[in-house]
C-alpha positions in Angstrom: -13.2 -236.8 -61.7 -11.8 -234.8 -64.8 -12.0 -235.4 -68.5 -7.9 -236.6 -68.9 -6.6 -239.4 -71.3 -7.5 -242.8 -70.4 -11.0 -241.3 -69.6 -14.3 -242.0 -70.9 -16.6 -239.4 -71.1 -20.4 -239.2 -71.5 -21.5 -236.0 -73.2 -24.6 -234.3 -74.8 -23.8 -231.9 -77.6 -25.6 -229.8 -80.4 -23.3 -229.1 -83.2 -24.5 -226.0 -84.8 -23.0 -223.4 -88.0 -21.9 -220.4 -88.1 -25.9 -219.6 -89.6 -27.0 -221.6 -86.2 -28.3 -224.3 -88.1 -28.2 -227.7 -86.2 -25.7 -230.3 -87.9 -25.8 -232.8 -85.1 -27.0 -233.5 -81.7 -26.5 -236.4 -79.5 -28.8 -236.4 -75.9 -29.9 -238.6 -73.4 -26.1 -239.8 -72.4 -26.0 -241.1 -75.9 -22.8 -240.3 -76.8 -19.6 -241.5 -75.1 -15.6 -241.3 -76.4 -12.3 -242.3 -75.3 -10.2 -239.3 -74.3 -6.6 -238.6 -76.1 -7.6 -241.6 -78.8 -8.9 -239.2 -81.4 -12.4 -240.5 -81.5 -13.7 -236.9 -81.4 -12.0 -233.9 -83.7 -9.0 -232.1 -82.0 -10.7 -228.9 -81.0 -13.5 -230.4 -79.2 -11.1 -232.8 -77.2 -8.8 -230.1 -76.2 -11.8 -227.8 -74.7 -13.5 -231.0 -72.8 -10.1 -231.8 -71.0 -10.3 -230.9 -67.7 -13.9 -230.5 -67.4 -16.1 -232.3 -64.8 -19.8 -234.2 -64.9 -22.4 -231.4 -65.0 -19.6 -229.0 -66.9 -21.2 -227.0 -70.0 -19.4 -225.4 -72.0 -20.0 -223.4 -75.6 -16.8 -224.0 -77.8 -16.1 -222.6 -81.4 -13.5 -225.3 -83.6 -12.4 -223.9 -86.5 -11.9 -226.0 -89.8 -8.0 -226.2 -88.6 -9.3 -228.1 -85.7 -12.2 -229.4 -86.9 -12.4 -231.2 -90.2 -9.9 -229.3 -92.7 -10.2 -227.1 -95.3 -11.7 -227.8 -98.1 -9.6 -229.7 -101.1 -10.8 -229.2 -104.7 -8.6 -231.7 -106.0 -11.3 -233.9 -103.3 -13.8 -233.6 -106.5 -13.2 -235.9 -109.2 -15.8 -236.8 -111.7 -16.2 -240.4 -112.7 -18.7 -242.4 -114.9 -21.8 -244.0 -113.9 -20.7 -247.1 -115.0 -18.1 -247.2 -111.7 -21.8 -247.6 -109.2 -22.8 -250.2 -111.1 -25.8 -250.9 -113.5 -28.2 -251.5 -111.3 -27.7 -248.5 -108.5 -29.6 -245.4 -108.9 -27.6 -242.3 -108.3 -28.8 -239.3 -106.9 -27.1 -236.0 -105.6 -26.6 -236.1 -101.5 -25.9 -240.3 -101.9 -22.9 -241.4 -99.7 -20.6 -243.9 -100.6 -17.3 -245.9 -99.1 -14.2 -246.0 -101.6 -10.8 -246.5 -101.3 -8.1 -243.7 -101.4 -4.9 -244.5 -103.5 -3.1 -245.2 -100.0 -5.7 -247.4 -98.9 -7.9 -244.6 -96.3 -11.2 -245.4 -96.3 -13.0 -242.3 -97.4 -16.7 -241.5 -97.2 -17.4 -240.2 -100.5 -21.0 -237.7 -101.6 -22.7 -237.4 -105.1 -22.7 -233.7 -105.5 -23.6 -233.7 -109.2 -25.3 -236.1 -111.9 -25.0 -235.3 -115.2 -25.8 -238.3 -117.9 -23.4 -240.7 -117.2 -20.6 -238.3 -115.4 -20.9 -238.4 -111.9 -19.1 -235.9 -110.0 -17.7 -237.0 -106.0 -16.6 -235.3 -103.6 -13.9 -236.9 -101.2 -14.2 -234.1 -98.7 -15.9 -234.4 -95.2 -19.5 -232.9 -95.5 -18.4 -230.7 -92.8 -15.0 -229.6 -94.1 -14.1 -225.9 -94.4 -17.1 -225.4 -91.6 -16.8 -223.6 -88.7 -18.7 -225.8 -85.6 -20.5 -224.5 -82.8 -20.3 -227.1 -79.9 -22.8 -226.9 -77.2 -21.5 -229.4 -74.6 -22.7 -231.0 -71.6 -20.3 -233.3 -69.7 -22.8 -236.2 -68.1 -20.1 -238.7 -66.9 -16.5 -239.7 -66.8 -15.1 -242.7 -66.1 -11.8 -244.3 -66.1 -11.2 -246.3 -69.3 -11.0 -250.2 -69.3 -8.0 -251.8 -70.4 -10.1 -253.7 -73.7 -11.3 -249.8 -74.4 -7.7 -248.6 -73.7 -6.1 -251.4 -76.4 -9.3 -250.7 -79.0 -8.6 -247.5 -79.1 -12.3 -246.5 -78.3 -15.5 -246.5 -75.7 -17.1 -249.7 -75.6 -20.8 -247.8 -74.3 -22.4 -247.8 -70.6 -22.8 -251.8 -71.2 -19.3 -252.5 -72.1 -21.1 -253.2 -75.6 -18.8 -252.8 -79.1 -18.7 -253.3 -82.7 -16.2 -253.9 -85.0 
C-alpha cells in the first residue's frame, strides 16, 4: 500500500534546522496523520505521497511550505495586566488567544519589560527551513469516523476532541 488521500500513515521523523539542531522527533510508531487532511504542513505531505512502509526519505520544506514567513506586524506588545494578576510571565511562556477573525493562535512571550509584554503571534518555527528525516512504518486505509473528523484516531481507534 501507498501513502494517498484517505490514508493513514504511521511515521518516525527527526525534524532538524538548517544548523542540524533537533526541533522535533517522534519514534516508536508514535506518530500517525491522515493523508490530504492537512494534519501535517504541505511540504512534508506532498514528499510522503506515494511512499510505502519501510520508505525513508530526507526532505527539505521551505518556510513557503512549511510554516510561513515571518510577519512583524505578528509582534504586538500588550500590558501585563491582560495575563492577569496572579500569572507570572516569563520570556519562552506560550499562550492561546484569539485572532480578530476568531483563529485560535498559539501566542510566545518574547520580551518582559515592567508591565509591557511583548507577543509574538508567529509559529515558533516560522521563517525556518525544516529538515525531515522520515520513516514510513505503516499505512492504512482511513476509517470513515477518521475520514469525517478530519484526522487519525491512533493504532487503538482512540481520539480527543
Amino acid at each position: 500500500m501507498q501513502i494517498a488521500n484517505e490514508t493513514v500513515a504511521t511515521i518516525d521523523y527527526t525534524l532538524t534546522n538548517d544548523n542540524g539542531d533537533t526541533l522535533d522527533q517522534s519514534k516508536d510508531g508514535q506518530f500517525c496523520y491522515l493523508h490530504g487532511a492537512n494534519n501535517i504542513i504541505p511540504g512534508l505531505e506532498e514528499a510522503l505521497l506515494g511512499k510505502s512502509a519501510g520508505d525513508t526519505i530526507t526532505v527539505a520544506v521551505d518556510p513557503e511550505d512549511g510554516y510561513g514567513h515571518r510577519d512583524e506586524s505578528m509582534l504586538q506588545t500588550v500590558k501585563r495586566e491582560m495575563f492577569g494578576t496572579d500569572q507570572e510571565v516569563e520570556v519562552g511562556m506560550q499562550f492561546h488567544a484569539e485572532s480578530p477573525q476568531g483563529e485560535t493562535l498559539a501566542i510566545t512571550v518574547t520580551q518582559v519589560e515592567d508591565d509591557d509584554i511583548t507577543i509574538d503571534g508567529n509559529h515558533p518555527l516560522a521563517g525556518i527551513n525544516l529538515n525531515f528525516n522520515v520513516t514510513v512504518v505503516d499505512i492504512r486505509v482511513a476509517t470513515q469516523e477518521e475520514i469525517e473528523h478530519g484526522h487519525a484516531h491512533g493504532p487503538h481507534d482512540d481520539h480527543h476532541h
